[in-house]
C-alpha positions as CSV (number, residue, x, y, z in Angstrom):
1,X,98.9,65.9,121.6
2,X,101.2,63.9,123.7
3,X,104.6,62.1,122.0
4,X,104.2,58.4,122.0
5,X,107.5,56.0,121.5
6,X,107.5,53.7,118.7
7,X,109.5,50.9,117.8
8,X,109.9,49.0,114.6
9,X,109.4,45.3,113.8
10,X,109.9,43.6,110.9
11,X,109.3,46.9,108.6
12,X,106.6,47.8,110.7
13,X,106.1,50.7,113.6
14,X,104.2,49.2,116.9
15,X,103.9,52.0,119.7
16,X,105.9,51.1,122.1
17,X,103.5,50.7,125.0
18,X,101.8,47.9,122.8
19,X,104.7,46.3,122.2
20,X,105.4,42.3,123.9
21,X,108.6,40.8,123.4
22,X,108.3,37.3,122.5
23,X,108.9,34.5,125.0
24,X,112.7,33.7,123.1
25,X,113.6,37.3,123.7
26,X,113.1,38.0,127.1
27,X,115.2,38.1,130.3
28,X,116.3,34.9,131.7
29,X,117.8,34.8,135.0
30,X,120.2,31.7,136.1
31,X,118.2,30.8,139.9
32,X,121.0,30.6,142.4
33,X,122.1,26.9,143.2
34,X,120.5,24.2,145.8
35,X,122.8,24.0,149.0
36,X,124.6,20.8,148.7
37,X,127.5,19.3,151.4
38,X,131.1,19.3,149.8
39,X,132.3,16.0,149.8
40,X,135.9,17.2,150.5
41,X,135.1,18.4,153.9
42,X,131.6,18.1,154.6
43,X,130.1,21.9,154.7
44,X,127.2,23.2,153.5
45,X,127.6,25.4,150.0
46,X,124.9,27.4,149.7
47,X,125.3,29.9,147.0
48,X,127.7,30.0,143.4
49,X,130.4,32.4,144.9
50,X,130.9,30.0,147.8
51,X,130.8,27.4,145.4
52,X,133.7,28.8,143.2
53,X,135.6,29.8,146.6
54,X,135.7,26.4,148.3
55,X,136.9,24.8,144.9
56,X,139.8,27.4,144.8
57,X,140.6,27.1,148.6
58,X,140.8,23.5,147.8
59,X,142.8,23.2,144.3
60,X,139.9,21.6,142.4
61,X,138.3,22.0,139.3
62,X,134.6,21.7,138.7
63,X,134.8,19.4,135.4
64,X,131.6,19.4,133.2
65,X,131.5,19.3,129.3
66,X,135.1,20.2,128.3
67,X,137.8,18.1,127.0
68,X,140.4,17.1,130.0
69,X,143.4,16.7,128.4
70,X,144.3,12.8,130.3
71,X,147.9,13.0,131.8
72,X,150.4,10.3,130.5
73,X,151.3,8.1,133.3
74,X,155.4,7.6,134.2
75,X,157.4,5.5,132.5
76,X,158.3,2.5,134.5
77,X,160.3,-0.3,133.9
78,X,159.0,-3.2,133.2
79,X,155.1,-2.3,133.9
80,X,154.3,-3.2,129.7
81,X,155.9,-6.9,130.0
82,X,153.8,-7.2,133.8
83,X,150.5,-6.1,132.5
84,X,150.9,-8.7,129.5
85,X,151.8,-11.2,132.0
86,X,149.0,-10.9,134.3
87,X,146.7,-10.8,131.1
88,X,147.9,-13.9,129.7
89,X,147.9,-15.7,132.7
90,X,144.5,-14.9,133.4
């Protein structure tokens, strides 16, 4: 008699060879991405590890969903009584 694998699902054994994982459980694999021209200097980017490598060569950061923390501009004198100013004399 030959062994047979068996796994267990839900409280219940299913031979293994039987056995189809359900569409939600399966391996999903991220496609590479579309070449695009970098509008810094104008190549092609053709793959992700390009992609990462041309925004480190350049100092950039790819922004997306995260919170960017905005950067307080300098003080300058005078700038608060300008900008009223200009918007009450508009």
């Amino acid at each position: 008699m030959p062994r047979q694998s068996w796994i267990q699902i839900n409280g219940e054994l299913v031979p293994k060879d039987q056995y189809v994982a359900p569409e939600s459980s399966r391996l999903m694999i991220m496609p590479d991405i579309k070449p695009y021209r970098s509008t810094i200097t104008g190549e092609e980017i053709g793959s992700r590890s390009k992609h990462r490598a041309h925004l480190k060569q350049h100092n950039m950061v790819e922004i997306g969903n995260e919170f960017v923390k905005p950067k307080r501009m300098p003080d300058v004198p005078g700038l608060k009584s300008d900008i009223l100013r200009a918007v009450r004399g508009h």
